[in-house]
TIVO-192204 format. One record per atom (N, C-alpha, C): residue number from 1; atom name; x, y, z. Coordinates in steps of 0.02 Angstrom, whole numbers, plus 50000, padded with zeros to 5 digits. Example, Ala and Ser with C-alpha at 12.3 -4.5 7.8 and 13.67 -1.06 7.14 Angstrom:
BEGIN
+-----+----+-------+-------+-------+
|   i | at |  east | north |    up |
+-----+----+-------+-------+-------+
|   1 |  N | 50660 | 49716 | 50390 |
|   1 | CA | 50615 | 49775 | 50390 |
|   1 |  C | 50660 | 49835 | 50390 |
|   2 |  N | 50642 | 49888 | 50354 |
|   2 | CA | 50684 | 49947 | 50357 |
|   2 |  C | 50645 | 50002 | 50394 |
+-----+----+-------+-------+-------+
REM end
This chain:
BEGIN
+-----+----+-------+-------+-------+
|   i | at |  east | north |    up |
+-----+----+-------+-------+-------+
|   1 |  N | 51371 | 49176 | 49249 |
|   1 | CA | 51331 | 49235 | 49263 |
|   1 |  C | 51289 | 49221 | 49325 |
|   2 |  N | 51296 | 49279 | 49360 |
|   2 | CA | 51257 | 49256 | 49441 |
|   2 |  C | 51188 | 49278 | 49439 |
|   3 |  N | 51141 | 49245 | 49448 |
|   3 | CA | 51075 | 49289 | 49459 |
|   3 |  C | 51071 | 49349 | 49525 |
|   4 |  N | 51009 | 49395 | 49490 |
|   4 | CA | 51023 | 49434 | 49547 |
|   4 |  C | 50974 | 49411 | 49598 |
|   5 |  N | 50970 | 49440 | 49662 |
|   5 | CA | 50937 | 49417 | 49727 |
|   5 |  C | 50876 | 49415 | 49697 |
|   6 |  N | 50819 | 49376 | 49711 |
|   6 | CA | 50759 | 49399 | 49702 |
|   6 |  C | 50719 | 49451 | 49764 |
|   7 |  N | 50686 | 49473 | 49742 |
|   7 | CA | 50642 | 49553 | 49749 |
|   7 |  C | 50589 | 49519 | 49810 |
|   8 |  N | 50611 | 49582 | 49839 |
|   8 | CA | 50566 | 49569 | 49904 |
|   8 |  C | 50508 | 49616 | 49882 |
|   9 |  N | 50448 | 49594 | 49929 |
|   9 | CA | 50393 | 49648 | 49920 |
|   9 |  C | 50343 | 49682 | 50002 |
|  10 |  N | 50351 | 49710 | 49973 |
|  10 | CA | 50319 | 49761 | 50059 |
|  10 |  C | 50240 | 49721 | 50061 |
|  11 |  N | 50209 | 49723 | 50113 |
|  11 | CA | 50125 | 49688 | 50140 |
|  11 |  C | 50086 | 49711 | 50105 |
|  12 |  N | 50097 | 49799 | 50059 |
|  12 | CA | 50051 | 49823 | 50045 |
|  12 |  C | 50059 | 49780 | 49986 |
|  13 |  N | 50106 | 49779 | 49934 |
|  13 | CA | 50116 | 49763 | 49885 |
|  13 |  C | 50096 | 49705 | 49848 |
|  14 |  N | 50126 | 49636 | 49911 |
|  14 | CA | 50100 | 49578 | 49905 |
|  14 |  C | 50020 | 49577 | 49921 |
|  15 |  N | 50003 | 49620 | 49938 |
|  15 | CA | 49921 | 49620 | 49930 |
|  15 |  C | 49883 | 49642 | 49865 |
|  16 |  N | 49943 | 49681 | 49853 |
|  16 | CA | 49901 | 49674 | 49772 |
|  16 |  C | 49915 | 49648 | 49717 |
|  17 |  N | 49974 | 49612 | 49738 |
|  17 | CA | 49959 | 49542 | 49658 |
|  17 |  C | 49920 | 49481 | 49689 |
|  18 |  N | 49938 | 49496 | 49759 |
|  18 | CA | 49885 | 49422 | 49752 |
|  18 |  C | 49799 | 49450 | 49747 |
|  19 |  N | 49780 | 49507 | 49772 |
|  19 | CA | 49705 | 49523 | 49748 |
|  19 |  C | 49691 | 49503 | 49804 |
|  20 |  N | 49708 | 49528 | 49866 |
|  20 | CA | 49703 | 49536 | 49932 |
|  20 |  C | 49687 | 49589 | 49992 |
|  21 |  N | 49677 | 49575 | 50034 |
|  21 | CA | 49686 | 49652 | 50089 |
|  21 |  C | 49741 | 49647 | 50116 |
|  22 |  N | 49776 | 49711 | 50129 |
|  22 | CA | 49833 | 49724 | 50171 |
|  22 |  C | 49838 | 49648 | 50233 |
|  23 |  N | 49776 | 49658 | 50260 |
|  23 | CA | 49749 | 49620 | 50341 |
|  23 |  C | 49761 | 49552 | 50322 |
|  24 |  N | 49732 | 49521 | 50255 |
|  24 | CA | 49752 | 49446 | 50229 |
|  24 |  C | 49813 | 49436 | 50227 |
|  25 |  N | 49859 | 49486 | 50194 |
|  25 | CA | 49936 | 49453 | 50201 |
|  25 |  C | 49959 | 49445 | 50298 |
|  26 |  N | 49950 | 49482 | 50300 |
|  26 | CA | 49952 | 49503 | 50390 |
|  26 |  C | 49946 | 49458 | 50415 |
|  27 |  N | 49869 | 49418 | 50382 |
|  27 | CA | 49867 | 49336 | 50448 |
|  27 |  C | 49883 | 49290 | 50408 |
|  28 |  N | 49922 | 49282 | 50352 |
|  28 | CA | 49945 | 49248 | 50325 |
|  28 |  C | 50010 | 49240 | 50352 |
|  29 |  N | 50044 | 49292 | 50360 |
|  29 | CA | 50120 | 49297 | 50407 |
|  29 |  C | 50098 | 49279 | 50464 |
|  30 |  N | 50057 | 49287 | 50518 |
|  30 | CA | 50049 | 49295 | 50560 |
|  30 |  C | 50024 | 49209 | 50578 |
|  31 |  N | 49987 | 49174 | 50550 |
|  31 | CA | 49989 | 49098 | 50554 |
|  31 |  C | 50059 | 49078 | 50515 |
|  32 |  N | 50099 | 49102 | 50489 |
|  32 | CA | 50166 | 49052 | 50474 |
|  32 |  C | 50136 | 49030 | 50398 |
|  33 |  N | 50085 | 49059 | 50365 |
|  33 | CA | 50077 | 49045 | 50311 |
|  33 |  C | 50132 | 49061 | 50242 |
|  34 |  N | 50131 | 49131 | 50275 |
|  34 | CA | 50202 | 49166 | 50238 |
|  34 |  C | 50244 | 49196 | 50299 |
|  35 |  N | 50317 | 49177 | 50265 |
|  35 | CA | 50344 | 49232 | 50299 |
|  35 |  C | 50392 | 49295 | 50300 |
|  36 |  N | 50406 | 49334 | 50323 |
|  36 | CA | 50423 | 49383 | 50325 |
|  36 |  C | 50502 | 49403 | 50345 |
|  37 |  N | 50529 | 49453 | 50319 |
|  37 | CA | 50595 | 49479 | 50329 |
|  37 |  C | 50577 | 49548 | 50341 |
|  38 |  N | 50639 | 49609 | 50367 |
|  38 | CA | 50648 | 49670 | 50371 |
|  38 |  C | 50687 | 49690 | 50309 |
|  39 |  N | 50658 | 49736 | 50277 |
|  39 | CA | 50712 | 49774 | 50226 |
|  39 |  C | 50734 | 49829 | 50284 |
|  40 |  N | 50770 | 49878 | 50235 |
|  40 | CA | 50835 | 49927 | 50279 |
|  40 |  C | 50790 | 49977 | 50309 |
|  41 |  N | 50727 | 49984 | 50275 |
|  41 | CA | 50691 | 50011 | 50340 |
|  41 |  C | 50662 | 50011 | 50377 |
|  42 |  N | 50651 | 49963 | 50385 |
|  42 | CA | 50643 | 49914 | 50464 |
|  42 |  C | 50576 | 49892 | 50426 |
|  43 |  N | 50549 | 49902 | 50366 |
|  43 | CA | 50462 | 49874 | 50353 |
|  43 |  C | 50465 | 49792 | 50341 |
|  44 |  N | 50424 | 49762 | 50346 |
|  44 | CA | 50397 | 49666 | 50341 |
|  44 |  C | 50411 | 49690 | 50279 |
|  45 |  N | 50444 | 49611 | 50233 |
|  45 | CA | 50433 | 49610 | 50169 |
|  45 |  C | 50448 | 49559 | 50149 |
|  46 |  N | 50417 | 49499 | 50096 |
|  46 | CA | 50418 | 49441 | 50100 |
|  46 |  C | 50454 | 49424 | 50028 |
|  47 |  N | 50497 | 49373 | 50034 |
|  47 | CA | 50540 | 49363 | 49967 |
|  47 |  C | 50492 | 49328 | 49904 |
|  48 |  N | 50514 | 49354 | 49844 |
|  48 | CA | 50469 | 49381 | 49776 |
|  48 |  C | 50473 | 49278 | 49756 |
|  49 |  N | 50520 | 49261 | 49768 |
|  49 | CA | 50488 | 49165 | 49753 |
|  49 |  C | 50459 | 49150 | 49806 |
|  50 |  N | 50445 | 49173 | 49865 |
|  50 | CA | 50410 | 49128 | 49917 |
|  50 |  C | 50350 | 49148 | 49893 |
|  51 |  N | 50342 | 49218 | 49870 |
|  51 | CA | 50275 | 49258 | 49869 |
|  51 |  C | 50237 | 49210 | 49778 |
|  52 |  N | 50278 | 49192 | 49763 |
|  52 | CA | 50265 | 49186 | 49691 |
|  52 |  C | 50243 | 49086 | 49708 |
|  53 |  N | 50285 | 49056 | 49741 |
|  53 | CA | 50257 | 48990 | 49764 |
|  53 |  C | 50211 | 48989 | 49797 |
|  54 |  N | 50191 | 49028 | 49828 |
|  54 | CA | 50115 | 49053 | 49888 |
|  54 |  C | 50052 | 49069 | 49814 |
|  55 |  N | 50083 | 49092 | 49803 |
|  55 | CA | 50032 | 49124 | 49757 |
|  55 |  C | 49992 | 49058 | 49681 |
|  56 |  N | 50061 | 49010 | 49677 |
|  56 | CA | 50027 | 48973 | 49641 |
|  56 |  C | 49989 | 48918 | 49670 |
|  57 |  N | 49999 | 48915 | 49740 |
|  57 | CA | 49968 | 48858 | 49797 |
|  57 |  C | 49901 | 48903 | 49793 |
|  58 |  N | 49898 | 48958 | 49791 |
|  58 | CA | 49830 | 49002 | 49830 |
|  58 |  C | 49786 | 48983 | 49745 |
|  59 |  N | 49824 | 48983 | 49720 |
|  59 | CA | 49762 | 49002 | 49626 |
|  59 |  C | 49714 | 48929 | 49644 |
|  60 |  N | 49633 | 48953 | 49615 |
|  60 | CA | 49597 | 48907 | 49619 |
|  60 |  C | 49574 | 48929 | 49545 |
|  61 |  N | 49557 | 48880 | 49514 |
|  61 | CA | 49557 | 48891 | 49426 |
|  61 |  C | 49486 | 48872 | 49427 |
|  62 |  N | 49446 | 48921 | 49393 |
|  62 | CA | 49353 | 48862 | 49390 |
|  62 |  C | 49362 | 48819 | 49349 |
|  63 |  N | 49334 | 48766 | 49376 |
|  63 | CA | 49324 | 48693 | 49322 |
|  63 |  C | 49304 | 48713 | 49242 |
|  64 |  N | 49347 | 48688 | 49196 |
|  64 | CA | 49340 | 48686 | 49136 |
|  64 |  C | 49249 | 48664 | 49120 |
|  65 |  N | 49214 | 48685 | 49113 |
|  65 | CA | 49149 | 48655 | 49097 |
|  65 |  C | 49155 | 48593 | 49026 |
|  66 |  N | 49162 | 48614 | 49003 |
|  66 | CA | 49191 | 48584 | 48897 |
|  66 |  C | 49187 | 48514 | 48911 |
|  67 |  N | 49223 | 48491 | 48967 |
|  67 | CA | 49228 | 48402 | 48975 |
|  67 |  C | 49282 | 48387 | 48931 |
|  68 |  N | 49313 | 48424 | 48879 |
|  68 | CA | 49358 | 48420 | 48822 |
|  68 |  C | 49414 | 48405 | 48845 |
|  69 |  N | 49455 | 48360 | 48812 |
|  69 | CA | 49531 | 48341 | 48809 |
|  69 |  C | 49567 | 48394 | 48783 |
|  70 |  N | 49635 | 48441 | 48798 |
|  70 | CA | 49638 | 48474 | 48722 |
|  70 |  C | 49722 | 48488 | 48754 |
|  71 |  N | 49772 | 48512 | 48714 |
|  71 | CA | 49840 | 48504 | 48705 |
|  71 |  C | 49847 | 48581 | 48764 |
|  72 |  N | 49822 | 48621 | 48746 |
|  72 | CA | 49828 | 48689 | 48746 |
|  72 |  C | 49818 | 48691 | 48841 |
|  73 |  N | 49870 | 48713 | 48896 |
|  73 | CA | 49852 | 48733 | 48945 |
|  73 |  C | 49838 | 48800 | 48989 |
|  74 |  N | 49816 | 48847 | 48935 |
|  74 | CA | 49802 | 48883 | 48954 |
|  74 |  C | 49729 | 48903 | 48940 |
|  75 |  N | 49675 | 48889 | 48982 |
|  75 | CA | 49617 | 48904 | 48987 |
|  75 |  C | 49579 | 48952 | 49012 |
|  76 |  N | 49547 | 48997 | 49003 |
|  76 | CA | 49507 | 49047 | 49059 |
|  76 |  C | 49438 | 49034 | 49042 |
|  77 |  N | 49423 | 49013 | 49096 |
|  77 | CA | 49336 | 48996 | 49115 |
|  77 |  C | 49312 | 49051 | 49132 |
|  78 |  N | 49236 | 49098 | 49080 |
|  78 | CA | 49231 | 49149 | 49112 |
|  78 |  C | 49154 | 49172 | 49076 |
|  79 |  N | 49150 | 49234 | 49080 |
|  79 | CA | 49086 | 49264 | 49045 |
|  79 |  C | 49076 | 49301 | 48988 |
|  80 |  N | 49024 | 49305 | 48945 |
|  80 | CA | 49064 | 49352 | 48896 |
|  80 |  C | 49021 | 49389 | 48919 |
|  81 |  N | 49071 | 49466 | 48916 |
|  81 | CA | 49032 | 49514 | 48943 |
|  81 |  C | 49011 | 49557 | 48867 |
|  82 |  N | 49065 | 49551 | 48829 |
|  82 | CA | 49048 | 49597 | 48759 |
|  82 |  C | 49066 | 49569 | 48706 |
|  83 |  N | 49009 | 49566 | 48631 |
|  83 | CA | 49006 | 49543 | 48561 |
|  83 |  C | 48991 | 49622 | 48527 |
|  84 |  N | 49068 | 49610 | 48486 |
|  84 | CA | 49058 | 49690 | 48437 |
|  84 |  C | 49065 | 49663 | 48375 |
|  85 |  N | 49010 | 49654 | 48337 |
|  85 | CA | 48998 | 49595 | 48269 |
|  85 |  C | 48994 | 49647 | 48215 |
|  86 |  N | 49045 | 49627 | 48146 |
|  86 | CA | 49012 | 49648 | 48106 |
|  86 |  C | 48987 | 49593 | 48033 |
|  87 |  N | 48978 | 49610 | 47969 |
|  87 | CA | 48956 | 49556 | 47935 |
|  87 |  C | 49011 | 49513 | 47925 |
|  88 |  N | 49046 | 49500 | 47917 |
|  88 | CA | 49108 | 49453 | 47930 |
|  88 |  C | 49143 | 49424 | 48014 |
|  89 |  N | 49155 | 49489 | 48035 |
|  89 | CA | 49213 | 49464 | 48076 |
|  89 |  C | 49173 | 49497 | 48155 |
|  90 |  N | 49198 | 49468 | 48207 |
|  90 | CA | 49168 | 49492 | 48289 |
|  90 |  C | 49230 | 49462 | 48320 |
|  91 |  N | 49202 | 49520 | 48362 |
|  91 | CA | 49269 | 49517 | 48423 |
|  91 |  C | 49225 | 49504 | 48493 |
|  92 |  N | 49244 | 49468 | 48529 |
|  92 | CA | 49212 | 49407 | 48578 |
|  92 |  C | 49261 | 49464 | 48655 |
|  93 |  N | 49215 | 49478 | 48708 |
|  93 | CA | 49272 | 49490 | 48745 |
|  93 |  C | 49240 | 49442 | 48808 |
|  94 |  N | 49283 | 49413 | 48839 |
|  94 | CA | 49257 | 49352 | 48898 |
|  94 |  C | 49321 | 49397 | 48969 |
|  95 |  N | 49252 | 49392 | 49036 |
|  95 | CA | 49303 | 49412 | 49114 |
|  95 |  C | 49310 | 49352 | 49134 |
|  96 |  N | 49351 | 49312 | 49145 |
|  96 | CA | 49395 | 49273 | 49193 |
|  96 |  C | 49425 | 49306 | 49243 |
|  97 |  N | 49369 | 49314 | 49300 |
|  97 | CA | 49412 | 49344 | 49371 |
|  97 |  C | 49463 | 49403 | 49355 |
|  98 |  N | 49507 | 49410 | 49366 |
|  98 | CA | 49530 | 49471 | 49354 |
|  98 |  C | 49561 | 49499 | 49284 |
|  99 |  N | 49557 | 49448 | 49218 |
|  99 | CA | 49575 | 49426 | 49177 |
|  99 |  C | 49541 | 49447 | 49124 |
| 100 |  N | 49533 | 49519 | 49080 |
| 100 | CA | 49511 | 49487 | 49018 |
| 100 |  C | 49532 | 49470 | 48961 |
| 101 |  N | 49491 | 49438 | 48908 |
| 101 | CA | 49514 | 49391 | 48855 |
| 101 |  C | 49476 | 49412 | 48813 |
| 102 |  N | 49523 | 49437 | 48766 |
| 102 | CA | 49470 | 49469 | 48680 |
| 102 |  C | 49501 | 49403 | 48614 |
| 103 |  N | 49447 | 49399 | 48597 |
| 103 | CA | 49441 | 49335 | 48542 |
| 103 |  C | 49433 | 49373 | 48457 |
| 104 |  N | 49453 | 49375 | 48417 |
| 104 | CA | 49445 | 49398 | 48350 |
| 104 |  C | 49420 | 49317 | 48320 |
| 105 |  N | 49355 | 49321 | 48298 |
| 105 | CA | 49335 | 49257 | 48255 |
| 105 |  C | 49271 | 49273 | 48207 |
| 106 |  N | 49262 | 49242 | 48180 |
| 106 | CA | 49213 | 49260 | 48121 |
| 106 |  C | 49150 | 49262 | 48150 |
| 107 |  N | 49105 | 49291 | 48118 |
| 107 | CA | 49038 | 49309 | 48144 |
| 107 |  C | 48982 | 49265 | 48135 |
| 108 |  N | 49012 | 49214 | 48085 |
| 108 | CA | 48982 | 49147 | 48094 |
| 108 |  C | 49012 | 49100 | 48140 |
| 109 |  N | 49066 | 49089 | 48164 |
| 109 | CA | 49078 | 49051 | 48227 |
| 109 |  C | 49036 | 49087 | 48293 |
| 110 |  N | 49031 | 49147 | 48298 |
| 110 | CA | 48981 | 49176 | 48351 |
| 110 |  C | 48923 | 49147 | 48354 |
| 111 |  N | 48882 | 49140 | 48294 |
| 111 | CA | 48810 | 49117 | 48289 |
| 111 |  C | 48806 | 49047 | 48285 |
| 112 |  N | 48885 | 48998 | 48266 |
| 112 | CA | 48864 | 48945 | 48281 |
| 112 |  C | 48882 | 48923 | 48340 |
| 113 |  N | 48900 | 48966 | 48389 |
| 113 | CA | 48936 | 48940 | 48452 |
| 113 |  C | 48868 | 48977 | 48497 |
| 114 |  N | 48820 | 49006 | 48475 |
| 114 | CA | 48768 | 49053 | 48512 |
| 114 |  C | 48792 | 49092 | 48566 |
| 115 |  N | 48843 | 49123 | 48547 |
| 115 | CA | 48871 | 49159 | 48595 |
| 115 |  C | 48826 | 49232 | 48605 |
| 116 |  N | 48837 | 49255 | 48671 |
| 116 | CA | 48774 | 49315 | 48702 |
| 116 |  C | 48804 | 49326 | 48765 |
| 117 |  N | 48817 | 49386 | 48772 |
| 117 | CA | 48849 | 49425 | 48836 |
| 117 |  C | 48787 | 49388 | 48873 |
| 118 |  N | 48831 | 49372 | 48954 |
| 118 | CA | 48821 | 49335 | 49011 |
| 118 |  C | 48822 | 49264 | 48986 |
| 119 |  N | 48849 | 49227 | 48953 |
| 119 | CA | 48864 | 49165 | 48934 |
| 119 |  C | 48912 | 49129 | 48977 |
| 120 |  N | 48927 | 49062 | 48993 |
| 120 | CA | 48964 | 49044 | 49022 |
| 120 |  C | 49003 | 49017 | 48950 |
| 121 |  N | 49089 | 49022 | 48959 |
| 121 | CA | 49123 | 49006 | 48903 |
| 121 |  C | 49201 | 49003 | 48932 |
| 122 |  N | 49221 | 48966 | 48870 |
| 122 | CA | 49313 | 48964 | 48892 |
| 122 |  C | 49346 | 48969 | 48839 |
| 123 |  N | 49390 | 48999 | 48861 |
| 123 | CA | 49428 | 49029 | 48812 |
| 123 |  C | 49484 | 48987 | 48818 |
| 124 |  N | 49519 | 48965 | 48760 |
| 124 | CA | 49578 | 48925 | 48761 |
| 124 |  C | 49638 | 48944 | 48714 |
| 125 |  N | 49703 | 48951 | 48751 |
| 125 | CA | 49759 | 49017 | 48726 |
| 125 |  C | 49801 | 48942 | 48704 |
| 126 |  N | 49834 | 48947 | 48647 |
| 126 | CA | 49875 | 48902 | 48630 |
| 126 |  C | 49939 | 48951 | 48567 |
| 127 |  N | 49995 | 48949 | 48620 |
| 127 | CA | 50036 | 48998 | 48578 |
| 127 |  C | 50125 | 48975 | 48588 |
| 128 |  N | 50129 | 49003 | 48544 |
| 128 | CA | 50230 | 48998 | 48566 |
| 128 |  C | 50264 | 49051 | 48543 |
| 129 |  N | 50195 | 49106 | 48553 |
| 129 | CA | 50248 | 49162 | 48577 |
| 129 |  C | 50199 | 49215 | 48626 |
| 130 |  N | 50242 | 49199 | 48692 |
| 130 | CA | 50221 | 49229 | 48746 |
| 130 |  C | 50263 | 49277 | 48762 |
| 131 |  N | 50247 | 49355 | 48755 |
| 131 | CA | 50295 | 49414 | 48793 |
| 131 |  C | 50303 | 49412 | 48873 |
| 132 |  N | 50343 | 49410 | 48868 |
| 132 | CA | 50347 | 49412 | 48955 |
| 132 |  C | 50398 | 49496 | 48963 |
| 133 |  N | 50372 | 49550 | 48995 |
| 133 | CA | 50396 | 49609 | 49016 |
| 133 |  C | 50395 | 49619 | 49105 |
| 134 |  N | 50467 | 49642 | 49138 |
| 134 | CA | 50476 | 49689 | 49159 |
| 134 |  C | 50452 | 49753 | 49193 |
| 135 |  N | 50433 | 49774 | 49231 |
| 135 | CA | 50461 | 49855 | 49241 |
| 135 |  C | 50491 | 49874 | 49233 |
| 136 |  N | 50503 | 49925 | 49220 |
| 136 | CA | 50553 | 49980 | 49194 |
| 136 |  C | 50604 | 49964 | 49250 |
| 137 |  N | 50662 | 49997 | 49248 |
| 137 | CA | 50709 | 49988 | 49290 |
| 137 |  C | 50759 | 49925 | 49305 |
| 138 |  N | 50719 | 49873 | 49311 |
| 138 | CA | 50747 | 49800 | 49314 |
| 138 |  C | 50809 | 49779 | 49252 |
| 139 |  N | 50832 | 49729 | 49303 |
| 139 | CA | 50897 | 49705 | 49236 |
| 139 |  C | 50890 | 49654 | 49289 |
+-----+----+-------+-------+-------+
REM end
């Protein structure tokens, strides 16, 4: 079975997964940072693994604060912006940059962790089952 080509993306586009301006991809091509091809209508458009290897060189992750050893590599260092508690159970929501992360945990792990919107905190995802979706259209 042959893979299919990977997916090119137009300047505007690649500017918005990476969380960029149009002008950043621009001098990114433009120093040889990335580079660029013509699709059929004559527009710049840069191939979807170069854009996707650029993109994991560009990620800067904030330092884990915790100091902790732990199995699990998926971390988001972030804030909690919202605690919706009730006598049992609270739901924790933390922003990691563009990222948020809602926590379901008991309402005594809240009070013993002193958790309080604007907190610095990390959230740590440990799973083996990750959805991975598509757009519509794709095969």
């Amino acid at each position: 079975m042959t893979r299919p080509d990977p997916p090119t993306y137009r300047v505007s586009e690649a500017a918005v997964l990476l969380g960029v301006s149009d002008d950043t991809v621009r001098r990114w091509l433009d120093s040889g940072q990335l580079t660029a091809g013509v699709d059929a209508a004559g527009r710049k458009v840069v191939d979807g693994a170069e854009l996707a290897a650029f993109a994991r060189a560009q990620a800067s992750a904030v330092p884990d604060p915790s100091g902790v050893g732990r199995s699990a590599r998926n971390r988001f260092v972030g804030l909690v912006t919202e605690i919706v508690e009730d006598k049992v159970m609270a739901q924790v929501e933390i922003q990691s940059g563009p990222h948020r992360v809602v926590s379901l945990m008991s309402t005594e792990a809240v009070r013993e962790l002193g958790l309080t919107p604007g907190m610095l905190a990390v959230a740590v995802v440990k799973s083996t089952q990750v959805i991975i979706e598509t757009p519509g259209g794709m095969s």
